[in-house]
NUVOVO-692344 format. One line per field, with one value per residue (C-alpha): y, z, x. Coordinates in steps of 0.02 Angstrom, whole numbers, plus 32768, in hexadecimal, padded with zeros to 4 digits. Layout:
c2 Y ...
c3 Z ...
c1 X ...
# end
This chain:
c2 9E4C 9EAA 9EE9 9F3E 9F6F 9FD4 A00F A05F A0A5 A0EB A16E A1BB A178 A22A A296 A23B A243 A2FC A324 A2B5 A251 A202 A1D0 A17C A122 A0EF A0B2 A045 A000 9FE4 9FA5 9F1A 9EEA 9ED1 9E5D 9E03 9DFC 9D9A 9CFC 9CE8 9D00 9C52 9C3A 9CF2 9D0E 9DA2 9DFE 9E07 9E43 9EBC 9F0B 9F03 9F60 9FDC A019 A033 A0D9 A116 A089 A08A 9FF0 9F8E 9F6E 9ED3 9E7D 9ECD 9E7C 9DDD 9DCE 9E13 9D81 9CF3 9D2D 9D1A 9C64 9C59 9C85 9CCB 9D7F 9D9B 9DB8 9DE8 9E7B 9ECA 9EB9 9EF0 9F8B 9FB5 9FB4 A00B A093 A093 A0B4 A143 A19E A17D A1CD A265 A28C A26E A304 A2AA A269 A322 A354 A2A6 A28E A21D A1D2 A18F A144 A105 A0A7 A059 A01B 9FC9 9F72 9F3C 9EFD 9E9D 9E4C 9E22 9DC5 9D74 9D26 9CEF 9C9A 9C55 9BF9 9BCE 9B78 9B24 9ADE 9AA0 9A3F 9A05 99C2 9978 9920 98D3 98A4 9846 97F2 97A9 9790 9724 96C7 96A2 9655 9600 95B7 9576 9522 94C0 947F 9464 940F 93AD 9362 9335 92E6 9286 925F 9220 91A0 9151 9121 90DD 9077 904B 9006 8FB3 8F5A 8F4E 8EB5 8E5B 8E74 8E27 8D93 8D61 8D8B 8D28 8C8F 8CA1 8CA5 8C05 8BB3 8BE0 8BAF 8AFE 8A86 89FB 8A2F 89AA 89D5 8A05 8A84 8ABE 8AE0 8B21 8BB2 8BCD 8BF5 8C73 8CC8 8CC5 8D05 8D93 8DBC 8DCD 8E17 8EA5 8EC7 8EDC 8F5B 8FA9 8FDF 901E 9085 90BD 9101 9151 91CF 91CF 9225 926E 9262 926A 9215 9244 91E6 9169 9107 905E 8FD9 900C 8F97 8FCF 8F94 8F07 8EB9 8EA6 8DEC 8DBC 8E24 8DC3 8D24 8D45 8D4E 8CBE 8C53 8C8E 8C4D 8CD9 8CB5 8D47 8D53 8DE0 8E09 8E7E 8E87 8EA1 8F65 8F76 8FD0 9073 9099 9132 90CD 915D 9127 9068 907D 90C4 902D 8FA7 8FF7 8FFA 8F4E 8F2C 8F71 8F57 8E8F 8ECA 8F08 8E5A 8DE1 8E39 8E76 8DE8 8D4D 8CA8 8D19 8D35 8DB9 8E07 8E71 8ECA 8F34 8F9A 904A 909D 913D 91D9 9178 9146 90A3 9059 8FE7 8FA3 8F24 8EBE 8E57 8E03 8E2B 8DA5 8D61 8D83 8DB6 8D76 8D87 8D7B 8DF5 8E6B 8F22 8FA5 9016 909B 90D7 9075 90DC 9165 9154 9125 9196 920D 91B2 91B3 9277 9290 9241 929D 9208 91DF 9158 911B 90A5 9059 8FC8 8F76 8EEB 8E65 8EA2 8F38 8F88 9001 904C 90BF 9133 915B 91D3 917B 9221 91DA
c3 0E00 0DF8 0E9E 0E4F 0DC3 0E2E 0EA8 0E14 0DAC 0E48 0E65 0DBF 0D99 0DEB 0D84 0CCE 0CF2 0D24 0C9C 0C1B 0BEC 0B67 0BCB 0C39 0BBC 0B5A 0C0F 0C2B 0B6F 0B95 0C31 0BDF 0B4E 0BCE 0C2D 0B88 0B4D 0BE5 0BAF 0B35 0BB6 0BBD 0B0E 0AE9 0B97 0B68 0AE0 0B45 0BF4 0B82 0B26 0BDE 0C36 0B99 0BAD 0C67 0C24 0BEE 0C51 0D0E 0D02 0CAB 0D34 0D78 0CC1 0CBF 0D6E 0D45 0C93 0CF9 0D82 0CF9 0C76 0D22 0D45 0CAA 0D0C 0C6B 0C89 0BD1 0BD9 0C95 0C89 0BE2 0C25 0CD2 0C96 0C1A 0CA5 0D0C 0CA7 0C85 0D23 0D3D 0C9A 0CD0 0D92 0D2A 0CD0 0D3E 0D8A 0E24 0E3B 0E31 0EE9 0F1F 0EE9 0E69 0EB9 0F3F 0ED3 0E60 0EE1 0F00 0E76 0E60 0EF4 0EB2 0E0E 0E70 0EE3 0E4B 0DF0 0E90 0EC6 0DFC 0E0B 0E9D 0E4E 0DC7 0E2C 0E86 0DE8 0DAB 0E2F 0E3B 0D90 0DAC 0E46 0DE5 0D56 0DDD 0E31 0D8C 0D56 0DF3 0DE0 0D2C 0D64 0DE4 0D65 0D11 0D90 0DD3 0D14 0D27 0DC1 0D72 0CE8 0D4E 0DCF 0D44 0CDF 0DA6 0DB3 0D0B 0D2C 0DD2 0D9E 0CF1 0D55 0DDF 0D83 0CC1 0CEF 0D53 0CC2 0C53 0CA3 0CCE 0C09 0BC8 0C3F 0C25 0B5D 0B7C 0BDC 0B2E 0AB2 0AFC 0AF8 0B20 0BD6 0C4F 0CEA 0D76 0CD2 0CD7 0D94 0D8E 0D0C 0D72 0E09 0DB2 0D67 0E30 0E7C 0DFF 0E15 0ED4 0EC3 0E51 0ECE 0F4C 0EEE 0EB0 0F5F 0F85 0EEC 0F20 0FD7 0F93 0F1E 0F9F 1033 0F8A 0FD1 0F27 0ECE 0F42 0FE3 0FB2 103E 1057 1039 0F9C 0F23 0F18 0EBA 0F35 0F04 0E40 0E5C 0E9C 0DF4 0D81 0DD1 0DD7 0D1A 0D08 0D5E 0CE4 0C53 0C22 0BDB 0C43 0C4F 0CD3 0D26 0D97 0DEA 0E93 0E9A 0F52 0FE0 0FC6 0F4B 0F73 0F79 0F00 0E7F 0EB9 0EA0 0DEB 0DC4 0DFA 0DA5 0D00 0D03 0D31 0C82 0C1B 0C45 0C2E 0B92 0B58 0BA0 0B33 0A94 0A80 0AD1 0AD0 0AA1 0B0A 0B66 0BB4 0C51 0C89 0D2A 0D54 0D99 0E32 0E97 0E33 0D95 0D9D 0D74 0CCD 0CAF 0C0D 0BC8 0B23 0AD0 0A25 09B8 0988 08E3 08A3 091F 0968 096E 0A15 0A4A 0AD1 0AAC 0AA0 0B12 0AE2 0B99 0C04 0B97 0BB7 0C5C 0C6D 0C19 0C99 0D28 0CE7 0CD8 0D7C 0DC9 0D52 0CDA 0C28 0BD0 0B1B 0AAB 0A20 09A3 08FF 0892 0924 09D1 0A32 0ACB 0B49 0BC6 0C3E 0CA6 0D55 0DC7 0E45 0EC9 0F59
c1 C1F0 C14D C146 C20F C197 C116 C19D C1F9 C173 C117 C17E C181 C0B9 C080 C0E9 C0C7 C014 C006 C0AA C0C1 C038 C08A C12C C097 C063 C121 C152 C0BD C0C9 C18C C171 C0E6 C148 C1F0 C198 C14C C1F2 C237 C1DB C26D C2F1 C327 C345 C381 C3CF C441 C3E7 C349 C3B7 C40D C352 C2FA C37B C3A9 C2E5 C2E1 C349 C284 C21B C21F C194 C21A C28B C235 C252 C2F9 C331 C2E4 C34D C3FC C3D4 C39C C448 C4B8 C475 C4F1 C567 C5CE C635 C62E C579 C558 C5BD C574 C4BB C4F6 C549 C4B7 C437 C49D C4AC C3FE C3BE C433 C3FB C34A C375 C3C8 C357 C2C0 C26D C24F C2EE C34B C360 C3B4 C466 C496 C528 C4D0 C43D C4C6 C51F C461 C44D C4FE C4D0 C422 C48B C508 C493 C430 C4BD C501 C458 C456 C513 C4DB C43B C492 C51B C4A1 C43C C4DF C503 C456 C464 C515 C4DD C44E C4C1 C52B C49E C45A C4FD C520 C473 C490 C546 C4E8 C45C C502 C560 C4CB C4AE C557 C540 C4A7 C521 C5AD C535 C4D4 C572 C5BC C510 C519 C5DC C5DD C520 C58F C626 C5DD C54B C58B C612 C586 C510 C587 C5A5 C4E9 C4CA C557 C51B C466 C4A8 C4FA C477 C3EA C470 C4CC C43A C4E1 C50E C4F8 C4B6 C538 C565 C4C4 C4CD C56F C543 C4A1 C517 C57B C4CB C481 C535 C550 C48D C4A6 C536 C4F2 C475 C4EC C55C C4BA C483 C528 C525 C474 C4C7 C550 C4ED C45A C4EC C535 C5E5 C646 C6C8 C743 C704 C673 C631 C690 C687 C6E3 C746 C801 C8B2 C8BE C81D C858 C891 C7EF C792 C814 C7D6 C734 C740 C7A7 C71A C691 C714 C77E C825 C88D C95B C964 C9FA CA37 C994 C9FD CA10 CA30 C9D3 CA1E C9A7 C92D C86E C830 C8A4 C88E C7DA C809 C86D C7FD C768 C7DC C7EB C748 C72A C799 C76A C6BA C6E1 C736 C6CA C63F C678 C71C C6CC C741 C7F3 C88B C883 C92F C92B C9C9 C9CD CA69 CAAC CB0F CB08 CB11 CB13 CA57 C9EE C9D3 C959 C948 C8BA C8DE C873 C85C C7D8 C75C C749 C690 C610 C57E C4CB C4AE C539 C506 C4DF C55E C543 C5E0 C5C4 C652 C6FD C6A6 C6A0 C74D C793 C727 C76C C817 C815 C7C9 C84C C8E0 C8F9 C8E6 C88F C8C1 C86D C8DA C88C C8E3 C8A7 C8C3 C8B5 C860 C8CA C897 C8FF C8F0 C98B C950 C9CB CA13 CA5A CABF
# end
């Protein structure tokens, strides 16, 4: 832009100085306070292209600060005010040329169609940047966009992962707990137990201990390979292994009445894991918070119409002080499971009894 400044005021420099002093000194003072005035271009874009260009008329220096307003306003990229400041430099210039002494013997046509050229490539290359800045800036906008979507689905991730660890650790290792609590209870509270009693509760307490290890290490592989819910590494309990939960209960002195615990093979294992690890809790649940009441188990479903398993027992009269603690942890997990695998869990509870059932899909 200044070396358009010296260009244009050199060839009418000579003439001012050895002429017109003062148009010498009214272009140089135009041609300062142009370029002072293009520090506000940004914020007044179109009022300072339209004052810079309107002077070059008197003020050959000018046209650097001119250019440089016509090719920041076109960044715009807005007709409405391209055209105005286009046309009003345009027209400058050729009223300076006319009436220019040293400008007389060239024709005007000629250095008209210059300087519509020097216009249009000045607005073009200023479309052009400002094309390019937009897409810049919409490019950026995507990329932190995208990371900021990314931030949120590994939080997301984060949750589901953590919310996947404390069900499967609830599931496999809440039952056992139970059981080795309940014994151990009954162990510290029944000083009258004779002794093959005593070694008979002991062997439930060291069998559910070992066999909470056991299901604790494979719990430990599956979220060490990380293979989901969909596929965890076997072994993995399934429909067919209810009978053998029910009696496991049953031996550590649960009252159960479970039927229909015969389903059939042509169960999908994701949903037979489901409904064995529904049982598995909604015993849980019973042995701990109903202790010494009937509790009614009732498996039944077919193809297309889906599994229901329902858990009802009766709720205890008074409570105890050396009830376990309530964790609040294993519905919720259900009721996670149950979703995951399309199903529904409801709790229902009255004056006498507490039921929970649970609808699993069953496709063919």
């Amino acid at each position: 832009m200044l070396l358009l400044s010296a260009l244009g005021w050199s060839t009418a420099i000579g003439y001012q100085l050895e002429h017109a002093t003062w148009w010498f000194v009214l272009d140089g003072s135009l041609g300062v306070a142009a370029w002072i005035l293009t520090i506000w271009r940004r914020r007044f874009p179109l009022s300072v292209a339209l004052i810079t260009n309107a002077v070059t008329c008197v003020s050959s220096s000018a046209s650097g600060p001119a250019t440089l307003s016509l090719f920041s306003l076109s960044t715009r990229r807005r007709w409405r005010e391209i055209i105005p400041a286009s046309l009003t430099g345009l027209a400058a210039a050729i009223v300076f040329m006319s009436q220019d002494p040293t400008q007389q013997d060239g024709p005007l046509a000629l250095a008209a169609g210059l300087l519509l050229t020097i216009v249009a490539i000045t607005v073009g290359w200023g479309m052009y940047v400002g094309s390019r800045r937009e897409l810049l800036t919409t490019l950026r906008e995507r990329a932190e966009t995208a990371e900021s979507e990314q931030a949120a689905r590994v939080a997301q991730a984060r949750t589901a992962e953590r919310a996947r660890i404390a069900r499967e650790m609830h599931d496999v290792l809440a039952h056992r707990i139970s059981m080795v609590a309940m014994h151990a209870g009954a162990l510290g509270y029944r000083d009258d137990l004779g002794a093959d009693e005593v070694r008979r509760s002991a062997q439930i307490i060291r069998d559910s201990s070992h066999q909470a290890l056991v299901e604790l290490r494979q719990v430990l592989g599956v979220l060490r390979d990380d293979p989901g819910d969909a596929q965890p590494e076997p072994p993995q309990p399934s429909a067919e292994h209810v009978p053998d939960l029910v009696a496991q209960f049953r031996r550590a002195g649960m009252n159960v009445d479970a039927t229909g615990l015969e389903l059939g093979t042509d169960l999908p294992p994701s949903i037979g894991r489901t409904v064995y690890r529904v049982v598995q809790e909604g015993l849980t649940n019973a042995a701990k918070h109903a202790p010494d009441t009937l509790v009614t188990l009732t498996l039944h479903g077919a193809p297309d119409d889906g599994v229901v398993v329902e858990v009802v027992n009766r709720l205890p009269i008074g409570s105890s002080d050396g009830a376990l603690p309530r964790s609040g942890l294993g519905l919720v997990g259900l009721a996670e499971r149950a979703e995951l695998a399309g199903g529904r869990l409801t709790r229902m509870r009255d004056d006498r009894t507490f039921t929970l059932r649970v609808w699993l899909p069953w496709p063919t």
